[in-house]
MARTOR-675346 format. One record per residue: residue number from 1; residue in one letter; x, z, y of N, C-alpha, C, O in turn. Coordinates in steps of 0.2 Angstrom, whole numbers, always signed. Atoms other than C-alpha are relative to their C-alpha. Layout:
MARTOR-675346
{nuba->NUM	pakol->A	npx->X	npz->Z	npy->Y	capx->X	capz->Z	capy->Y	cpx->X	cpz->Z	cpy->Y	opx->X	opz->Z	opy->Y}
...
end
This chain:
MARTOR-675346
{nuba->1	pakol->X	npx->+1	npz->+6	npy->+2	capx->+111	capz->-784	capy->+146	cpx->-7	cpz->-2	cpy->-1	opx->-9	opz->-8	opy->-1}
{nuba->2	pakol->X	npx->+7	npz->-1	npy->+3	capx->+93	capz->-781	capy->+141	cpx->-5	cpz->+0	cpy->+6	opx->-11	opz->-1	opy->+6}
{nuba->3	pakol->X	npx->+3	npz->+0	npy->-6	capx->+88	capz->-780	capy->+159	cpx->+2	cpz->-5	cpy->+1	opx->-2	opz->-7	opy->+6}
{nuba->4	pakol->X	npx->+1	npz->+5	npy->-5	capx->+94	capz->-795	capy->+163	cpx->-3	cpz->-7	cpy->-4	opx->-7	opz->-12	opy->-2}
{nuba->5	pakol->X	npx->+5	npz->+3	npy->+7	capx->+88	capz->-804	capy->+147	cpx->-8	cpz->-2	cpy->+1	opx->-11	opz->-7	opy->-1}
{nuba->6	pakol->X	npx->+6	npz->+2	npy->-2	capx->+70	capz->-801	capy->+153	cpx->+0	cpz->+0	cpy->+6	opx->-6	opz->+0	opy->+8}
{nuba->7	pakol->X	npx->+1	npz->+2	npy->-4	capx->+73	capz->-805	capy->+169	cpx->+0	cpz->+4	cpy->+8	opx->-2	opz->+2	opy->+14}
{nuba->8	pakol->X	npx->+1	npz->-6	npy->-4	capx->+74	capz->-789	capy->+178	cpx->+4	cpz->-2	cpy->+7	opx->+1	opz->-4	opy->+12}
{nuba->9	pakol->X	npx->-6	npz->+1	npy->-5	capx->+89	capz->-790	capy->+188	cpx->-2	cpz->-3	cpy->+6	opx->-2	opz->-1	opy->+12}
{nuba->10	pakol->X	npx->+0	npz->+4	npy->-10	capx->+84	capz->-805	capy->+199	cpx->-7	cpz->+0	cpy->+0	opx->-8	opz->-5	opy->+2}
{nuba->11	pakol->X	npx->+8	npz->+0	npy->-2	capx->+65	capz->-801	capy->+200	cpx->+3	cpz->+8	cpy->+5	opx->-1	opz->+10	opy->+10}
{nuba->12	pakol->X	npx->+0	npz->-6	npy->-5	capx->+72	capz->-785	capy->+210	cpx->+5	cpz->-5	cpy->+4	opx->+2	opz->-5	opy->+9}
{nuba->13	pakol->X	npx->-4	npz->+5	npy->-4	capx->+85	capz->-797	capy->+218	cpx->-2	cpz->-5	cpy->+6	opx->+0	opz->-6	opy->+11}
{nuba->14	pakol->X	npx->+3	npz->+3	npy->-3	capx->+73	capz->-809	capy->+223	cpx->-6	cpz->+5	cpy->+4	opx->-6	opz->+5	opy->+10}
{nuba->15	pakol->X	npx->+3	npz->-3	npy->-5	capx->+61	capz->-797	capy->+230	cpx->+4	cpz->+5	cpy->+6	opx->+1	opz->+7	opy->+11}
{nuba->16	pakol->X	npx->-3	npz->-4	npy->-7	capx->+74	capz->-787	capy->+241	cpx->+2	cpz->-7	cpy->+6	opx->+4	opz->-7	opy->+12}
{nuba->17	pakol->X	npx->-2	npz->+8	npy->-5	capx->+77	capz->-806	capy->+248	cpx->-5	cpz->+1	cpy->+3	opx->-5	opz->+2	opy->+9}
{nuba->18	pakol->X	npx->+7	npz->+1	npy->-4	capx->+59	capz->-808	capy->+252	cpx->-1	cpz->+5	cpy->+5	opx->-4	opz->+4	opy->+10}
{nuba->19	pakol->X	npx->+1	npz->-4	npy->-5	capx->+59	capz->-792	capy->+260	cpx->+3	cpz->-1	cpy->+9	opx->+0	opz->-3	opy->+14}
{nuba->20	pakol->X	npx->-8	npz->+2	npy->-4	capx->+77	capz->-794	capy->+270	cpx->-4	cpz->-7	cpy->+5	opx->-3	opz->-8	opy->+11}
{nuba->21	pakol->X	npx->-1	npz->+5	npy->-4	capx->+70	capz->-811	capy->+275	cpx->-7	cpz->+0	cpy->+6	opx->-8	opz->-3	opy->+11}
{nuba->22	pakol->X	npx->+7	npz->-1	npy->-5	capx->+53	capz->-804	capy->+282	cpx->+1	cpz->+4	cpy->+4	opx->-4	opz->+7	opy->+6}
{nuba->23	pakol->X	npx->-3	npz->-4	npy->-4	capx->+62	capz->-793	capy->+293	cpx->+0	cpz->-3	cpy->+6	opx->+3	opz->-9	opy->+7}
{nuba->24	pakol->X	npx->-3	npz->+4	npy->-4	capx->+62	capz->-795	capy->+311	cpx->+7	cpz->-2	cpy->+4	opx->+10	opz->+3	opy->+5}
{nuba->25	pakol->X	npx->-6	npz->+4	npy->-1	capx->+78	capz->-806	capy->+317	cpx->+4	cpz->+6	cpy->+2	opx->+10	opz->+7	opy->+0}
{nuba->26	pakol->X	npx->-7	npz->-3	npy->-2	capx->+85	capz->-794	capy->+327	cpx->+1	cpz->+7	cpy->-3	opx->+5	opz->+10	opy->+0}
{nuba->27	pakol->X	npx->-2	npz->-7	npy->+1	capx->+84	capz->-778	capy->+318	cpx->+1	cpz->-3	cpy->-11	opx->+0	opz->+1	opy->-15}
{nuba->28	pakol->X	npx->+1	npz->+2	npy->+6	capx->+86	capz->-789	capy->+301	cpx->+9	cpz->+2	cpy->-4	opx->+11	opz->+6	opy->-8}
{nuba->29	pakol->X	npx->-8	npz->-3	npy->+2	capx->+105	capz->-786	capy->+297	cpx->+3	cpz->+8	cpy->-3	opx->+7	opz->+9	opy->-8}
{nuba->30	pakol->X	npx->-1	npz->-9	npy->+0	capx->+104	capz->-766	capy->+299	cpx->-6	cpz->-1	cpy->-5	opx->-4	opz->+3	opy->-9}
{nuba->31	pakol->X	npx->+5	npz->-2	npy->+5	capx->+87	capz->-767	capy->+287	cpx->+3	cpz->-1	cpy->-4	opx->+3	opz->+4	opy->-8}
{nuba->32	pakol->X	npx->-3	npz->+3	npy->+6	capx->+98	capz->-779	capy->+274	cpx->+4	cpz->+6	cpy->-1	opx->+3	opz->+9	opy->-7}
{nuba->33	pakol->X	npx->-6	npz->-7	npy->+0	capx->+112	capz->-764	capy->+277	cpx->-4	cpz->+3	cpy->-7	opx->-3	opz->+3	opy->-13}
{nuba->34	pakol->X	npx->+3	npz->-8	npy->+3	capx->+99	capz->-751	capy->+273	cpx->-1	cpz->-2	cpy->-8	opx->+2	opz->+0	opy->-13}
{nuba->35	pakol->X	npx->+1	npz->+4	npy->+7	capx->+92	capz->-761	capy->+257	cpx->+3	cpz->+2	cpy->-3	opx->+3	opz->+7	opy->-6}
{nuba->36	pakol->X	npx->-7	npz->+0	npy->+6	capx->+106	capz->-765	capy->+249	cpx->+3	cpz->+3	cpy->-3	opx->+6	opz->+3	opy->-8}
{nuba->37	pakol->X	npx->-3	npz->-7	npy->+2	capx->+113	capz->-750	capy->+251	cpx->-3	cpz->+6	cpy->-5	opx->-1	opz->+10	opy->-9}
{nuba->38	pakol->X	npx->+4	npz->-6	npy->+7	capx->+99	capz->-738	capy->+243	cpx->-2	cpz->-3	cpy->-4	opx->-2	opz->+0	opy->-10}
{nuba->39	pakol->X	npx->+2	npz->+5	npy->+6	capx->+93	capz->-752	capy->+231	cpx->+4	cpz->+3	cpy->-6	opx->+4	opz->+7	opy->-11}
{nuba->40	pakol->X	npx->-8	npz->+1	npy->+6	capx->+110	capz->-753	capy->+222	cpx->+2	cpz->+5	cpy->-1	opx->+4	opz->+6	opy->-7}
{nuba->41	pakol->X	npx->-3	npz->-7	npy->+3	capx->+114	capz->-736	capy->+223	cpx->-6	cpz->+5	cpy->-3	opx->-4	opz->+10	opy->-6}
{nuba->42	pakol->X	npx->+4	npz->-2	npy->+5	capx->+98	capz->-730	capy->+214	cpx->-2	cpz->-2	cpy->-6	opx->-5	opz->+1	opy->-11}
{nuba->43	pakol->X	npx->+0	npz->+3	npy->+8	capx->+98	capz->-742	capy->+202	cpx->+7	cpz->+0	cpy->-4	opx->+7	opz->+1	opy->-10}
{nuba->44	pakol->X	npx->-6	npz->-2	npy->+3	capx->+116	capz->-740	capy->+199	cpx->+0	cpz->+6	cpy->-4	opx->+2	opz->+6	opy->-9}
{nuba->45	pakol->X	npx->+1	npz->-7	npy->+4	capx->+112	capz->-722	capy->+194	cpx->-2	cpz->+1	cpy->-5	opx->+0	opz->+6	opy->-8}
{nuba->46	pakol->X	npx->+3	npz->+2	npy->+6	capx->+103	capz->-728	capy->+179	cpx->+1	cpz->-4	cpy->-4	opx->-2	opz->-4	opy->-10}
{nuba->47	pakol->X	npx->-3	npz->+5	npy->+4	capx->+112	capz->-744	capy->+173	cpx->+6	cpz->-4	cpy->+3	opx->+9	opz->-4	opy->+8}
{nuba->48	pakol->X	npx->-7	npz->+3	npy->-1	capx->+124	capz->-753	capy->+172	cpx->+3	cpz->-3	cpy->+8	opx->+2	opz->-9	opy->+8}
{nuba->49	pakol->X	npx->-1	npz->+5	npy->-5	capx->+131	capz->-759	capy->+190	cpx->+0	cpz->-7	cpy->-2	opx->-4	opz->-12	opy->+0}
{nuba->50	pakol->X	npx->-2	npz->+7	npy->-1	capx->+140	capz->-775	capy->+184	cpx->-5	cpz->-4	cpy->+0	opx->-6	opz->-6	opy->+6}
{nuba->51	pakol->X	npx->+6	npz->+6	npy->-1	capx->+125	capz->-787	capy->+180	cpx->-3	cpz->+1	cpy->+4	opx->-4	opz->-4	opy->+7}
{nuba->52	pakol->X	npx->+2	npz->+0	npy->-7	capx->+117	capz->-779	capy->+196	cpx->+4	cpz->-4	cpy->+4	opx->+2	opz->-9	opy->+6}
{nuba->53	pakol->X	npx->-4	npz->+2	npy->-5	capx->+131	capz->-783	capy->+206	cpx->+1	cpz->-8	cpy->+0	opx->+1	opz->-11	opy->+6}
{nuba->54	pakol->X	npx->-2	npz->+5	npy->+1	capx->+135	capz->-800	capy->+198	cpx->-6	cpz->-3	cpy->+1	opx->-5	opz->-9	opy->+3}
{nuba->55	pakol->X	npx->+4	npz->+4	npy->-1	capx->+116	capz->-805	capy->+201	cpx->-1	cpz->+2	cpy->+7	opx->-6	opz->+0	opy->+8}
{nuba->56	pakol->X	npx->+1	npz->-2	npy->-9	capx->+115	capz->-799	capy->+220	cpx->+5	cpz->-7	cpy->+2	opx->+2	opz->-12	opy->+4}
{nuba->57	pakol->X	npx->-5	npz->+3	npy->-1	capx->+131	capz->-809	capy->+223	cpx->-5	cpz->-7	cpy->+4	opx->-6	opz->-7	opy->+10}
{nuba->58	pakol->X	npx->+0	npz->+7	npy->+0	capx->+124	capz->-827	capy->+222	cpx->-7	cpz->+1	cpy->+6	opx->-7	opz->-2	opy->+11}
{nuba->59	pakol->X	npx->+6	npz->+0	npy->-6	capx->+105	capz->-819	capy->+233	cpx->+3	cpz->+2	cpy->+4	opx->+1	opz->-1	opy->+9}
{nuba->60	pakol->X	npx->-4	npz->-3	npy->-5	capx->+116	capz->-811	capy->+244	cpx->+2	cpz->-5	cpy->+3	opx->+0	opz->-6	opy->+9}
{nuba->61	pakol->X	npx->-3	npz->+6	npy->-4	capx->+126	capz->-829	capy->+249	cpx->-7	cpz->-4	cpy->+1	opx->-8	opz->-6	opy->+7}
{nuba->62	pakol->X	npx->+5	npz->+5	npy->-4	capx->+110	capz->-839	capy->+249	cpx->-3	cpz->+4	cpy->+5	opx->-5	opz->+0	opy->+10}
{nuba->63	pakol->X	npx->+4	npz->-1	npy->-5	capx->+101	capz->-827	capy->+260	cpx->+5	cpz->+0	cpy->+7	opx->+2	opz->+0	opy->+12}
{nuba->64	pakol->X	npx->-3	npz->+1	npy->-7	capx->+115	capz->-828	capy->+274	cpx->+2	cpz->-8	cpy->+1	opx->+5	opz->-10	opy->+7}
{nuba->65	pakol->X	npx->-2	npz->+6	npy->-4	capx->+117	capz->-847	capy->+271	cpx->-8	cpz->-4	cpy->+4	opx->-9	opz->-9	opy->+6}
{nuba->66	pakol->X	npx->+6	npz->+6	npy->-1	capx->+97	capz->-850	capy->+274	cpx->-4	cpz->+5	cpy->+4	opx->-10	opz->+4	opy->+5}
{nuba->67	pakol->X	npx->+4	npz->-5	npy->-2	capx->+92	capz->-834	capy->+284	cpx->+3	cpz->+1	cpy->+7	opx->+9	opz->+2	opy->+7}
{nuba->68	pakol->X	npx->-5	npz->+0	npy->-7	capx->+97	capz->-832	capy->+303	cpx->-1	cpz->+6	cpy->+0	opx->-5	opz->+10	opy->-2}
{nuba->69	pakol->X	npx->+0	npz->-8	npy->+0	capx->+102	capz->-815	capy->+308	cpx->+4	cpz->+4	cpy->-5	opx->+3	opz->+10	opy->-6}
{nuba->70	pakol->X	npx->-4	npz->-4	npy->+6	capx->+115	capz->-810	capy->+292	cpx->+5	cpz->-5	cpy->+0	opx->+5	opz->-11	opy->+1}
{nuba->71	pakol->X	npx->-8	npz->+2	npy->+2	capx->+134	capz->-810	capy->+290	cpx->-2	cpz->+3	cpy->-6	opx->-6	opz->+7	opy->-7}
{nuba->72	pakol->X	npx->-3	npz->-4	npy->+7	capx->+141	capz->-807	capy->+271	cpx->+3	cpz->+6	cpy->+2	opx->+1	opz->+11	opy->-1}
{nuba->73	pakol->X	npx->-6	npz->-8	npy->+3	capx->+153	capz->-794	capy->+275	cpx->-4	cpz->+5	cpy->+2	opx->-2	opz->+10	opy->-1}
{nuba->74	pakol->X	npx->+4	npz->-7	npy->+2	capx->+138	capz->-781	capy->+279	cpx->-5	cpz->+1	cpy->-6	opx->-7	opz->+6	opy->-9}
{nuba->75	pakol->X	npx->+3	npz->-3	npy->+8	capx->+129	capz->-784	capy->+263	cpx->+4	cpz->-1	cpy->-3	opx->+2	opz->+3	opy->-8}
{nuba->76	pakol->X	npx->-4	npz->-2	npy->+4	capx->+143	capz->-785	capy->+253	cpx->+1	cpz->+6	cpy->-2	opx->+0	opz->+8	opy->-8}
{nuba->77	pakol->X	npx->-4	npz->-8	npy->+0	capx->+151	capz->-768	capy->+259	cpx->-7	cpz->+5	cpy->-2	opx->-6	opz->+12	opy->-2}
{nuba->78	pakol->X	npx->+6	npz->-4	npy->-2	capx->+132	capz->-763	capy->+257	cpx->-1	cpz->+3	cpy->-8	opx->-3	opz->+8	opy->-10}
{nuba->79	pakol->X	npx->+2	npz->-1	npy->+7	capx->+132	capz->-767	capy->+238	cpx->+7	cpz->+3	cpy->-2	opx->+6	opz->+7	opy->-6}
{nuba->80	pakol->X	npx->-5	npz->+0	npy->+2	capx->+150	capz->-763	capy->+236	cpx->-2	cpz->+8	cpy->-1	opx->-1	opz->+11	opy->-6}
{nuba->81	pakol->X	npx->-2	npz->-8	npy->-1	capx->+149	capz->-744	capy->+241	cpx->-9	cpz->+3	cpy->-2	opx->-9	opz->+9	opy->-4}
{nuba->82	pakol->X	npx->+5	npz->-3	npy->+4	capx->+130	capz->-742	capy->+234	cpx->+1	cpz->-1	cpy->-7	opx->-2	opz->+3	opy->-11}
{nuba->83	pakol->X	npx->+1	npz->+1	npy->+8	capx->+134	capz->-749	capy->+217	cpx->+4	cpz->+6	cpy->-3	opx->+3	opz->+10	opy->-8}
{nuba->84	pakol->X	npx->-4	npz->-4	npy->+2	capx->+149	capz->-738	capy->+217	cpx->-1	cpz->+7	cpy->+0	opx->+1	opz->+11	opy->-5}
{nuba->85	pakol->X	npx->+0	npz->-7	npy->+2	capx->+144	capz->-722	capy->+222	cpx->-7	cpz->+2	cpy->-3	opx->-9	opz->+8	opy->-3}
{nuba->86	pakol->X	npx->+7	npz->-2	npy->+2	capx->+126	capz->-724	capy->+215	cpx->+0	cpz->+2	cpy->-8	opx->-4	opz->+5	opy->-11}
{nuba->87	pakol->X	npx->-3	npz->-1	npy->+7	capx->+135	capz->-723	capy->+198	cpx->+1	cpz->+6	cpy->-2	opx->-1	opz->+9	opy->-7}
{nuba->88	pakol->X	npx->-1	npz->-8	npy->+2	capx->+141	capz->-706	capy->+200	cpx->-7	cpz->+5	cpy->+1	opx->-7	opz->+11	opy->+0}
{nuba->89	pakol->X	npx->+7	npz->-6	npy->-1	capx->+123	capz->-699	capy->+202	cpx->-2	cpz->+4	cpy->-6	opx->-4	opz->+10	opy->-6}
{nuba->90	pakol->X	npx->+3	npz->-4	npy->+4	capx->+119	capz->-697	capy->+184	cpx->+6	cpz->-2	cpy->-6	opx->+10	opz->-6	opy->-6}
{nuba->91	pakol->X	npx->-3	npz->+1	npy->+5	capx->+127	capz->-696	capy->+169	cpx->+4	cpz->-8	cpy->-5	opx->+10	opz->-10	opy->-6}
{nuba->92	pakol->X	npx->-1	npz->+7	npy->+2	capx->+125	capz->-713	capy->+162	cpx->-1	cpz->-6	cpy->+5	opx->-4	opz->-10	opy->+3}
{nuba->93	pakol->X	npx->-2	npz->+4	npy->-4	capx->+129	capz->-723	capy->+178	cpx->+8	cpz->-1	cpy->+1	opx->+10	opz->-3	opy->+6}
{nuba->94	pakol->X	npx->-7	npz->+4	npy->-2	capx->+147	capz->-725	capy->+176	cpx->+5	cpz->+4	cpy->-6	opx->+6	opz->+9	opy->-8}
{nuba->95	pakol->X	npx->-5	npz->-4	npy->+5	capx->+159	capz->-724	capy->+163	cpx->+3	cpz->+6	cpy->-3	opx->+3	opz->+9	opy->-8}
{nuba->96	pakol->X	npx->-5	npz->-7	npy->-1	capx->+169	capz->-713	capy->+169	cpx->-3	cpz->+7	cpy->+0	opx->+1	opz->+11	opy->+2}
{nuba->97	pakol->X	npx->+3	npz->-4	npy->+1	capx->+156	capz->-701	capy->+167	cpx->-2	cpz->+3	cpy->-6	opx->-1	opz->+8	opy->-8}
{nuba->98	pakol->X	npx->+0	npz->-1	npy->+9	capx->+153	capz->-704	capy->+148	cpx->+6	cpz->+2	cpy->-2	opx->+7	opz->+7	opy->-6}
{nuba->99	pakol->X	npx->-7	npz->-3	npy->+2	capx->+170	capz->-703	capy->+147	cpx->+0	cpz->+8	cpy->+0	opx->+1	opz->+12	opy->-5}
{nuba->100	pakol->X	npx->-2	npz->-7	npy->+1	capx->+171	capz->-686	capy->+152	cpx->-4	cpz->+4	cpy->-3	opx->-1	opz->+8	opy->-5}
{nuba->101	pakol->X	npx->+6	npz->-2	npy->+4	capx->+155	capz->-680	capy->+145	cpx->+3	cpz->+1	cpy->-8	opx->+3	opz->+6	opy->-11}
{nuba->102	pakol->X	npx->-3	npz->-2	npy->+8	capx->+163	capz->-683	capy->+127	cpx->+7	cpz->+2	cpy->+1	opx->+10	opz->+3	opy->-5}
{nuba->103	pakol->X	npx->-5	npz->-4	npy->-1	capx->+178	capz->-677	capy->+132	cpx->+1	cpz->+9	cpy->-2	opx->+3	opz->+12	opy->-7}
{nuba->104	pakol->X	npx->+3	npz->-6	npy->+0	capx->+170	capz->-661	capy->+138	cpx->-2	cpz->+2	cpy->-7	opx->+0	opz->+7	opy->-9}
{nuba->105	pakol->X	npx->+4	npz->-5	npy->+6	capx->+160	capz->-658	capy->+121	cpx->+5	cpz->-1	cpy->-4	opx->+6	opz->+4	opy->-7}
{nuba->106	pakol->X	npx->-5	npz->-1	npy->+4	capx->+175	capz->-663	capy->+110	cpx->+3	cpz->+7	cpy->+0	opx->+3	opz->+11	opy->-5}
{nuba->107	pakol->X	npx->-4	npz->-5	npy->+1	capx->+184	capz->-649	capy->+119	cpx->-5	cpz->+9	cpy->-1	opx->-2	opz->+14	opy->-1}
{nuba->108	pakol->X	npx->+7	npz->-6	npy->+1	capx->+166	capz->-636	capy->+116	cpx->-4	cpz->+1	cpy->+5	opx->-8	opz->+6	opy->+6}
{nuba->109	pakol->X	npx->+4	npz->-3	npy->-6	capx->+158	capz->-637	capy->+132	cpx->-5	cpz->-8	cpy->+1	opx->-3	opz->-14	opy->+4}
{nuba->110	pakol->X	npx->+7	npz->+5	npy->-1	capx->+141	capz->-649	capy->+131	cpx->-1	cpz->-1	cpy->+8	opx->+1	opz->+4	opy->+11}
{nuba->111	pakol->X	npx->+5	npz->+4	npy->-7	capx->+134	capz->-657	capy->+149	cpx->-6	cpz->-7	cpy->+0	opx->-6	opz->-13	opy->+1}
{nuba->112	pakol->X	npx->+8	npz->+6	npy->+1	capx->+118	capz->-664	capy->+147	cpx->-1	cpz->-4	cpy->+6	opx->+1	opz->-3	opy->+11}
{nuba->113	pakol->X	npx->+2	npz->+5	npy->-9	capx->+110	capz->-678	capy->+158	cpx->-3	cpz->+5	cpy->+4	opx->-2	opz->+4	opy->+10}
{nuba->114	pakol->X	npx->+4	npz->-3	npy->-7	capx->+100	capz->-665	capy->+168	cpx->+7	cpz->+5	cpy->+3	opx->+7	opz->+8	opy->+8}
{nuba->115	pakol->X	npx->-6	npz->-6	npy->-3	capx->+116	capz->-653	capy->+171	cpx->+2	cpz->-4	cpy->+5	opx->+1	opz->-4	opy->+11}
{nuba->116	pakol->X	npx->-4	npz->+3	npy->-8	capx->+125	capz->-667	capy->+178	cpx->-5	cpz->-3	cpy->+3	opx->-2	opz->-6	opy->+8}
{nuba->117	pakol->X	npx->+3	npz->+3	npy->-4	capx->+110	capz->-674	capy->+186	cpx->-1	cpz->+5	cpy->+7	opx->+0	opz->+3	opy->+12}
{nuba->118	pakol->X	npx->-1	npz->-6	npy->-6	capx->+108	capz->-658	capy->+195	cpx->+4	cpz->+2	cpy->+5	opx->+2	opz->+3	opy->+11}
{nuba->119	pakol->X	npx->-8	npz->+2	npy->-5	capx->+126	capz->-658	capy->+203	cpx->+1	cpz->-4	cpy->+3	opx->+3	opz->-4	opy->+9}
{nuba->120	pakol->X	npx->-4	npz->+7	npy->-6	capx->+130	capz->-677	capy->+205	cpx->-7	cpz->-2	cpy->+4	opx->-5	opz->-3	opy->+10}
{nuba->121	pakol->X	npx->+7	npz->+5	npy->-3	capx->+111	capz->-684	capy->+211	cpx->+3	cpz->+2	cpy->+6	opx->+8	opz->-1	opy->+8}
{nuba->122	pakol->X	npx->+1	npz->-4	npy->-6	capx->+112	capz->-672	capy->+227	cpx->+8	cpz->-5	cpy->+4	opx->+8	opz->-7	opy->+10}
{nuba->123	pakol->X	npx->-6	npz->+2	npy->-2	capx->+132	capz->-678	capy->+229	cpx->-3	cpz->-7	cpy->+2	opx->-4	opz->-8	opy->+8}
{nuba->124	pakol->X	npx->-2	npz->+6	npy->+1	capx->+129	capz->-695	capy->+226	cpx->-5	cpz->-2	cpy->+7	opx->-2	opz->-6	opy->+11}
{nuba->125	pakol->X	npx->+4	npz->-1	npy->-4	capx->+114	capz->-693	capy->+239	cpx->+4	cpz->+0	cpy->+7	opx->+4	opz->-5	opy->+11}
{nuba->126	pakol->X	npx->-5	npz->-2	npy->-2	capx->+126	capz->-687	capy->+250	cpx->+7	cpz->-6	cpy->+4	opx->+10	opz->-7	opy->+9}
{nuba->127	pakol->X	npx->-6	npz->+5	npy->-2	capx->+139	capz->-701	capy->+249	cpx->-3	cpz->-8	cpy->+3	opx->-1	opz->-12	opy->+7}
{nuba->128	pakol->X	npx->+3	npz->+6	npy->-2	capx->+126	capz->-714	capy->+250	cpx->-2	cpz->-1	cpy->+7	opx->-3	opz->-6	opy->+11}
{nuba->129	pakol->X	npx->+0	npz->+2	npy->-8	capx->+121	capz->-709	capy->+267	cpx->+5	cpz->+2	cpy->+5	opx->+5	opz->+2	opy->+11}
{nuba->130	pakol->X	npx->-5	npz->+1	npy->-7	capx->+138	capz->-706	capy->+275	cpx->+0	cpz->-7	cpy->-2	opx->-3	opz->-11	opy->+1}
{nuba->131	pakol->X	npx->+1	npz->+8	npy->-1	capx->+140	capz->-724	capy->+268	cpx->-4	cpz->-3	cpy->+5	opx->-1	opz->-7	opy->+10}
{nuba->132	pakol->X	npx->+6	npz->+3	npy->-5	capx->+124	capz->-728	capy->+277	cpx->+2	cpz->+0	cpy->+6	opx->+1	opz->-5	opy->+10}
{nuba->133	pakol->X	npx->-2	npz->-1	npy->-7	capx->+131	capz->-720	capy->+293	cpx->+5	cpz->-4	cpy->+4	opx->+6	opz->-6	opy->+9}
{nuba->134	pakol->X	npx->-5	npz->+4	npy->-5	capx->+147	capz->-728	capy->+294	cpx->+0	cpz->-8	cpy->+0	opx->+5	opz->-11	opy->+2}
{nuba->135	pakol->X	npx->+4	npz->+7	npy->+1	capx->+137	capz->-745	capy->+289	cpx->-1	cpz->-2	cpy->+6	opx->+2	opz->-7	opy->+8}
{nuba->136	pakol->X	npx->+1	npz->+3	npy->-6	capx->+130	capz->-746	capy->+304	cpx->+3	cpz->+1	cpy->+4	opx->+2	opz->-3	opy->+9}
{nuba->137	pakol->X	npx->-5	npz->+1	npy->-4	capx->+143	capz->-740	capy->+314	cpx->+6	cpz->-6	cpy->+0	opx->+8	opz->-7	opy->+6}
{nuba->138	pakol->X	npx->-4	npz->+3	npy->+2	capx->+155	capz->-752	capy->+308	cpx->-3	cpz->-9	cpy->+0	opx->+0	opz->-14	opy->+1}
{nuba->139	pakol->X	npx->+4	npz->+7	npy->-2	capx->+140	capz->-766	capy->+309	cpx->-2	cpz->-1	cpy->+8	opx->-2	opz->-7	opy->+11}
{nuba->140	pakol->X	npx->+3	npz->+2	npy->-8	capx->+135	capz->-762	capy->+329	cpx->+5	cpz->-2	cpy->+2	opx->+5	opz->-7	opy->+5}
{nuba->141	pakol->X	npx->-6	npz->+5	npy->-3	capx->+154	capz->-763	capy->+333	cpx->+3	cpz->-7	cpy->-1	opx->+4	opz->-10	opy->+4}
{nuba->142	pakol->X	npx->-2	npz->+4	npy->+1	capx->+160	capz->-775	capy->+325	cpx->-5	cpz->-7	cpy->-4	opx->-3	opz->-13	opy->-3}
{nuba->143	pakol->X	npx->+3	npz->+5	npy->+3	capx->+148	capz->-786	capy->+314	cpx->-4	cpz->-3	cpy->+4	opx->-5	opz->-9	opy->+4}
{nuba->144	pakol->X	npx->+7	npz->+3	npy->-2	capx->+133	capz->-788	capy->+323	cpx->+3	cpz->-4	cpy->+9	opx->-1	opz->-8	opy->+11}
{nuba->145	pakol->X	npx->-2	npz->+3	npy->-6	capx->+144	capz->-793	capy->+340	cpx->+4	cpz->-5	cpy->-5	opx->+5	opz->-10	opy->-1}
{nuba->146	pakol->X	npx->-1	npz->+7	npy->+4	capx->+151	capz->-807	capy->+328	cpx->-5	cpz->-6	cpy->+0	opx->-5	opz->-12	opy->+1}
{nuba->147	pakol->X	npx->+8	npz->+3	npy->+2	capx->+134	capz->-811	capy->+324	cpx->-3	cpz->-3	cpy->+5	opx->-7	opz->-8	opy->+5}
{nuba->148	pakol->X	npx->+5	npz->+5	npy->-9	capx->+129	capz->-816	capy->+344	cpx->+5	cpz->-4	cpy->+1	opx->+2	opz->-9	opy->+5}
{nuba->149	pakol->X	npx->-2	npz->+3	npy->-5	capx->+144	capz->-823	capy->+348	cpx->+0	cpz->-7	cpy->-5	opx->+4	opz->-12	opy->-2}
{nuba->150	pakol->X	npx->+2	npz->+6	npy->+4	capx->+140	capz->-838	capy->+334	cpx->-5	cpz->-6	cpy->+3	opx->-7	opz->-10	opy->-1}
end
């Protein structure tokens, strides 16, 4: 909340627009991918997805109703699976990590942020570029040939 309070959010929001939109036409789609996808999933690592996710949302629709060259469904699916598995990178990127951390030390066994930094970072690394792979597989076949025939 405290990041979006000072405005963080969508000053990084807005700058991956301006990037995205300086991109040339035809390789601009596959760049929005790439973005969207490590942006979200590095910043997820470290705070809270939702208010990322809820300020991308609204830059994300204005930049494919005013930008030529972008469908939603490859930056959605781009924030959808960076936000998600950018969470699992460190300790305090997703709940369900806190949860089990105090689980874990309830039952006598400590995991500090650098243990599980150690183990998830590399995974999380890991899941973000098969994401990325089957991104742009899934954008050559199918999105980006929607995209010409507009």
């Amino acid at each position: 909340e405290a990041l979006g309070e000072l405005g963080l959010l969508r000053a990084i929001a807005t700058s991956l627009s301006h990037v995205i939109e300086r991109a040339p036409e035809e390789t601009r789609q596959f760049d929005a991918i790439c973005l969207i996808l490590w942006v979200s999933a590095l910043f997820s690592s470290f705070v809270d997805n939702i208010p990322f996710t809820a300020t991308m949302v609204p830059v994300m629709v204005q930049l494919v109703n005013q930008v030529e060259g972008l469908t939603i469904q490859p930056l959605a699916w781009s924030l959808v699976f960076g936000a998600c598995f950018g969470g699992n990178g460190t300790l305090i990127g997703a709940s369900a990590n806190i949860v089990m951390a105090s689980k874990a030390e309830s039952e006598g066994h400590i995991i500090t942020f650098r243990q599980f930094f150690i183990v998830a970072f590399p995974g999380m690394l890991l899941s973000v570029c098969i994401a990325m792979l089957y991104l742009v597989i899934v954008n050559a076949a199918i999105w980006q040939h929607s995209l010409t025939m507009t």
